[in-house]
N, C-alpha and C positions, 0 to 999 in steps of 0.2 A: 706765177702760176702756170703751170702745164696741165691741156685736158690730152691726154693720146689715146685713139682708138684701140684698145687692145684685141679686140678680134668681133666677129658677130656672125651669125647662123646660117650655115648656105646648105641649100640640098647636098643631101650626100649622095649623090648622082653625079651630080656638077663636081663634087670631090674628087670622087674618084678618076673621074675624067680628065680634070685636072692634074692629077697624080701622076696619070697614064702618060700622057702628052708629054709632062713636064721631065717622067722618068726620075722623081723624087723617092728616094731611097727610105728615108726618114719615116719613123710614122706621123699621119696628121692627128692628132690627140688633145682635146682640149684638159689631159693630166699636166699637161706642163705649164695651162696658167692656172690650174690650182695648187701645183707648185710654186710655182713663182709669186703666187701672193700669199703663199703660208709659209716664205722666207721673209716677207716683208718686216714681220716682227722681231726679225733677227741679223738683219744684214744692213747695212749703212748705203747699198748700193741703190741707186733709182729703180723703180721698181720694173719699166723697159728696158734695163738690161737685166736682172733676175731671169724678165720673160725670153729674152734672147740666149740667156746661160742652158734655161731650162729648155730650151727649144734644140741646141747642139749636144744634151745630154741627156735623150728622153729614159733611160732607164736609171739614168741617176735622178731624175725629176719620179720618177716613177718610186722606188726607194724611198723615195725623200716621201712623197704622198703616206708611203705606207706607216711609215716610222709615224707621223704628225697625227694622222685620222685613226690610224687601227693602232698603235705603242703608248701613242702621247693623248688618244682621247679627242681629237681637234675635231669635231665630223664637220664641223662648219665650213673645213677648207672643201668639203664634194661639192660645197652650194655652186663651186667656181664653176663646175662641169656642168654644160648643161643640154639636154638632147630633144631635140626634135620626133615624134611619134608617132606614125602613119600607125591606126588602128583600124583595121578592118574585119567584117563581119561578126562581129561581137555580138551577143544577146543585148534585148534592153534589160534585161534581170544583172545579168553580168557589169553594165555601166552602171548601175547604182555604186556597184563595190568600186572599182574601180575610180570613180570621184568621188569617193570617199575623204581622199587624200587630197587636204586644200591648199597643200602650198604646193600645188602643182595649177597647171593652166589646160581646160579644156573648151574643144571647139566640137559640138555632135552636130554630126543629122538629125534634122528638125522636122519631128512628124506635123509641124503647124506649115513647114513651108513645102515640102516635098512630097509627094504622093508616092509611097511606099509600094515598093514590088512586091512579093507573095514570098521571098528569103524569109526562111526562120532558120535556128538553129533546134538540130534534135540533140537533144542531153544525151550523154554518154547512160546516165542513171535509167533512164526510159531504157534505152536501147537494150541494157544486159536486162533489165526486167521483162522483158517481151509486150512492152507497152506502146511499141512504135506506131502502127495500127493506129490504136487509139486515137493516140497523140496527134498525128500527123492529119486524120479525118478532123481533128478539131480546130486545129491551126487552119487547114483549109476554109472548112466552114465559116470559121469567124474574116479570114480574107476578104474570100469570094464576099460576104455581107458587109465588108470597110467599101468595097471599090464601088459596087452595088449603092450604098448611102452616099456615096460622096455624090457622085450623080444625081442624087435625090436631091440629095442640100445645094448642090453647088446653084439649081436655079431656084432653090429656097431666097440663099442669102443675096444672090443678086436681085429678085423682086423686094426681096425688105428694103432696101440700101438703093434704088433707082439713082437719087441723083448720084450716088458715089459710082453705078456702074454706067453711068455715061460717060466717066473721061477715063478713056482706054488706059491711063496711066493709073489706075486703081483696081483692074484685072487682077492681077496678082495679089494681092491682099486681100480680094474677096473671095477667092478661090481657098487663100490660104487657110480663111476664116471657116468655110466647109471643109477643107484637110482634116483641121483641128479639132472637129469636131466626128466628125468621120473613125478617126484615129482611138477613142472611145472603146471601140468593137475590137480589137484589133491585139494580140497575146504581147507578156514581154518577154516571149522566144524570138519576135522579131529580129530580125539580121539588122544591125544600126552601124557604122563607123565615125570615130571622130579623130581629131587631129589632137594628140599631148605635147604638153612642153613641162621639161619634168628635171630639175638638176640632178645628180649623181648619189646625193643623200638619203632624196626621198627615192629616188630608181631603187634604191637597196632595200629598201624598206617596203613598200609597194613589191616588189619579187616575195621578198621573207614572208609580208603578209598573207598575201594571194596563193605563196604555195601549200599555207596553211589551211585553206578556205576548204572547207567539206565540198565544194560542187567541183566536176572535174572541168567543166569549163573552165575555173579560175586558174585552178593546178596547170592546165593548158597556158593561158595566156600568163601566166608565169612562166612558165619553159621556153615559151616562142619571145616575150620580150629578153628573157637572159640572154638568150641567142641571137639577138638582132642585136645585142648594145655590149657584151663580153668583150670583145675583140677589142673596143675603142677604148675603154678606161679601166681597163684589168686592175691597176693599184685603188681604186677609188669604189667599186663594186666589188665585195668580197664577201659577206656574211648574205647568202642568197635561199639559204633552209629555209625551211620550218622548223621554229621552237614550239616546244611541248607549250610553252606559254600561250603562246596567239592558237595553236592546235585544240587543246584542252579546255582553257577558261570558259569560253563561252560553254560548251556544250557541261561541263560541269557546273555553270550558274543556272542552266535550263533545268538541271538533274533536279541541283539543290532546289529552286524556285517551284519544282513542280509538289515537291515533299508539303513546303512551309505552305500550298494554296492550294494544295489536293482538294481542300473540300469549299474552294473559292467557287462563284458561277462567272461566268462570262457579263459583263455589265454593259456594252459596246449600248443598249437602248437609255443607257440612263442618262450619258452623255451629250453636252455640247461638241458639236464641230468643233468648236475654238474656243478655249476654254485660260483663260491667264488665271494661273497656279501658283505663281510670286512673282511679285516684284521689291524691286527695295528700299525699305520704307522711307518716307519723309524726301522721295526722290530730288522734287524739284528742291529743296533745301541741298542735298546735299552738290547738286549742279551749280548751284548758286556759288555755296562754298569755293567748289572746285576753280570758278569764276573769278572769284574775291584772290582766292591762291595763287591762283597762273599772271595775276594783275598788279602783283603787290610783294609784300616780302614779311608778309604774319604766316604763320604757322597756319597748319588745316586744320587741328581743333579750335582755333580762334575763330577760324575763316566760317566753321560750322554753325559755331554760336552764334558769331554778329548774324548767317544768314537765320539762323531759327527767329532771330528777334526780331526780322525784319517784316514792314509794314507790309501787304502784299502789292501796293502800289510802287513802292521803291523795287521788291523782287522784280517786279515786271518791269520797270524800267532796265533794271540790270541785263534783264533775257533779253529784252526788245534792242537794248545795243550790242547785244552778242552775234545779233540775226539783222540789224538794220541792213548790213549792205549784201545780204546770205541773195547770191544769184538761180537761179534752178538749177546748174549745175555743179556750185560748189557742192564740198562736202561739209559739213558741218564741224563745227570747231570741236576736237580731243577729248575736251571735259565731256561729252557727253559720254563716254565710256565711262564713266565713273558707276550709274545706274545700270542695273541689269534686270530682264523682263523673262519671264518662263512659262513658256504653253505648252500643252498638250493640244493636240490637232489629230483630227479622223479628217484624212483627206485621199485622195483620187492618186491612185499611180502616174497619172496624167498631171496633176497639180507638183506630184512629191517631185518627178520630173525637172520642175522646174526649181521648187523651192530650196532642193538640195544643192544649187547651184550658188547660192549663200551663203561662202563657204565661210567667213568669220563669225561664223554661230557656232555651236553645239548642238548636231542635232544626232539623236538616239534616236530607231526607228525597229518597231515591233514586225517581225513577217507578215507580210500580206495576209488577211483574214476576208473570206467571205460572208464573216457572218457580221461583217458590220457593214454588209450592203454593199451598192453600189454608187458610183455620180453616174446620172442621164443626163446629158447636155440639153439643156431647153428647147434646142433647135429639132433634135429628134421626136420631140412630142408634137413638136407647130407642125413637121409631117404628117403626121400619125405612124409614125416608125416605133412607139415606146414597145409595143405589144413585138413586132420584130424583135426588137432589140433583146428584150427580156428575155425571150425565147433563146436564144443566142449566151447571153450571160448564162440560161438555163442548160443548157445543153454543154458551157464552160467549166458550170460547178459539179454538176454529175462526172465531169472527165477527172476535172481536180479531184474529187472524193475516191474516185478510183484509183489513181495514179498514188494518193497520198498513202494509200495501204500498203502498195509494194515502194514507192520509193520517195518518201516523203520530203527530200529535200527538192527533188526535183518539181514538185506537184506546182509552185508559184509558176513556174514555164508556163506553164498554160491559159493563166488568168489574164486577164484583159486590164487594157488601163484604165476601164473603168472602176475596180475592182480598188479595194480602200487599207489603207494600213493604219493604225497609232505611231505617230512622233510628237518625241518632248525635244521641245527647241527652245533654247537660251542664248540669247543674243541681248549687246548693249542699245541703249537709249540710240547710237550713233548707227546703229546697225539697225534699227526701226525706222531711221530717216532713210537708211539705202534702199531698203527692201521698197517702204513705202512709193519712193520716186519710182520705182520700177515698176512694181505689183500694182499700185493701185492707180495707174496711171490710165486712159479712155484705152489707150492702144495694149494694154498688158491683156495676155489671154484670159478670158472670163472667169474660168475657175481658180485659180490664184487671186484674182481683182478681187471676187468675190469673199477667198478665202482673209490676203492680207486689210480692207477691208472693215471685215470682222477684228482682229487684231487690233487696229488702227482706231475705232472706235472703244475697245476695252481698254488700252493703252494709255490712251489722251484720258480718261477722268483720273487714273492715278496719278499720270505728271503732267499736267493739264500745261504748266511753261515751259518744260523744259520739251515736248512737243508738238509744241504751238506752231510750231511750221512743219510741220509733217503731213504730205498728202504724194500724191502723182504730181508726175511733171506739170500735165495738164491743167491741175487745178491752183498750180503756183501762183501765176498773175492773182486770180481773185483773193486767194488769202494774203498776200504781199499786202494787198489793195486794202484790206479790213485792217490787218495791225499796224500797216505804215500809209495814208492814205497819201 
């Protein structure tokens, strides 16, 4: 056996510099080991010298990419490429779209850790509308009132919490805990930056997407990423449009959807928060099954049978050995993908923030709505800031109302993270163990605690074994303690 390092991520700064000094002629291009491993399946030669063929023949390695991913169909050879992505001053409206795309890796600025300057971005759509004015007295407003409330809060949550702000090493986290809350008032025009890590497959697609997006911000950071990553994987990025397809569809499923519910009303008051919509049926049998399958060498409708007949005290031995030795940070065993779970949720731009970040779910998300209210963060009322605040959302929606006349894609810019959307989220049984460890954990932000939580309780009476261990990190030991004493 040979393991050999084939290459790994260095600033492209240090690159360049490198270059310089070195007086290497050659390009540095990581197309030549997505060549080199899309000859793999065709050449008898070690796949270290493939890398070295492709490294002395970069435009025959180049060639050779095109032929494989754009002639022959292969796109899986772009996964080889993969880049590194300083994003800077982006809206928070704009970062939803943009992690969209889950088989990429993102790192943001964290309005729970960071106390936010007064950066926003003005929309292009505002500006030709002669809505800047407006616009910009409201962004300020709600500002000047985030920096304003943190002050308020910040010796709120250090008188709550006394023993915790005695030991100077918990500074930081209490402060953070008024950021986050703070942060509430505050638009998703906001200026935010994060760090991507993004392969060559999805970079093409992410361009094609976004330069499809109706907001010109998007159109923007599709042009400005093309141009920061062109030069390095020419053969590997190459369909960078807009198709009529990603252009059109949505807004003609709006056209069509608005025809067939023309005389629908708005229902947002009828609703739960957290609402599970399906799940799938006979769940914990069919986990069982999957159990009996992965252990054995019977077929899966055998495997389903024997579990439907089973006594419920043998099923739960069966789960209880799947989880005996389950630590707080394993992940939980495969089969659990077998069950799938689906909600609709009215939650906080502040909440959706986070939850979007889970990305092996399915989540569909309706434009931000005012009219399904707002989250007030509890801590804003122990002040007596609610009356503040609301004045502030007041004064938010009267701009939105205006803005949405002349330029209605733009009008979400303005709304605050308190301000609430609909998403329908579908995600496996294995994916309710991840989320839960995370979300509903003592140290997870309150509105998501709150939100997954809720989930977590609707969840467990459908498949009561098969997420018998499901909670926050925090509350691991004690359930351990109850099923395994």
């Amino acid at each position: 056996m040979k393991i050999i390092l084939a290459g790994y991520n260095l600033d492209y700064d240090l690159i360049r510099k490198l270059k310089y000094k070195s007086r290497i002629q050659q390009d540095l291009t990581p197309e030549t080991i997505s060549a080199a491993y899309a000859r793999i399946s065709r050449s008898p030669k070690p796949v270290n010298e493939l890398r070295e063929i492709a490294r002395d023949e970069v435009e025959k390695a180049r060639q050779s990419n095109r032929n494989i991913v754009f002639e022959m169909g292969h796109s899986s050879v772009a996964e080889h490429a993969v880049f590194n992505i300083d994003v800077i001053g982006v809206s928070r409206l704009l970062v939803e779209e943009i992690e969209k795309f889950r088989l990429c890796s993102f790192t943001e600025k964290s309005q729970r850790y960071v106390l936010f300057d007064k950066d926003f971005v003005i929309p292009e759509e505002i500006k030709q509308n002669n809505l800047t004015g407006l616009f910009i007295n409201t962004v300020q407003v709600q500002n000047d009132y985030y920096h304003a409330l943190y002050e308020k809060l910040r010796p709120y949550i250090f008188g709550k919490h006394k023993a915790l702000a005695e030991n100077p090493s918990n500074k930081s986290m209490l402060e953070g805990w008024a950021k986050e809350d703070a942060r509430y008032a505050i638009s998703m025009a906001t200026q935010t930056q994060l760090g991507m890590t993004i392969n060559a497959r999805n970079l093409e697609l992410m361009l094609r997407r976004l330069a499809a997006h109706p907001l010109a911000e998007a159109k923007e950071y599709s042009e400005k990423l093309y141009a920061a990553t062109k030069e390095i994987a020419p053969s590997l990025i190459r369909y960078t449009q807009a198709t009529d397809y990603d252009k059109f569809t949505r807004q003609n499923l709006r056209r069509q959807s608005s025809v067939l519910l023309e005389k629908r009303s708005c229902d947002s008051a009828k609703l739960p928060d957290v609402q599970l919509t399906y799940f799938s049926p006979a769940a914990d049998n069919r986990i069982a099954a999957a159990l009996l399958f992965s252990s054995s060498d019977i077929n899966y409708s055998r495997c389903l049978s024997i579990a439907g007949k089973m006594k419920l005290p043998a099923k739960r031995t069966l789960f209880k050995t799947a989880f005996a030795n389950l630590q707080t940070h394993d992940a939980v065993l495969r089969e659990m993908e077998n069950v799938d779970l689906q909600f609709e949720l009215i939650l906080s731009s502040s909440c959706f923030a986070q939850l979007k970040r889970h990305r092996m779910s399915t989540i569909i998300a309706q434009d931000y709505n005012p009219q399904l209210g707002v989250t007030v963060p509890p801590s804003i009322k122990a002040i007596g800031q609610l009356k503040n605040f609301m004045e502030i959302i007041r004064q938010t929606q009267n701009t939105y109302e205006q803005i949405r006349k002349k330029a209605p894609l733009a009008a979400a810019y303005v709304l605050t993270n308190a301000h609430r959307k609909r998403v329908l989220m579908k995600f496996n049984a294995r994916e309710m163990y991840h989320l839960a460890r995370m979300r509903a954990d003592a140290h997870a932000q309150w509105d998501i605690r709150n939100l997954t939580e809720k989930m977590l309780k609707q969840t467990k009476k459908v498949m009561p074994l098969t997420l018998m261990m499901a909670c926050g990190k925090d509350n691991f030991p004690k359930l351990k303690n109850k099923f395994f004493p």
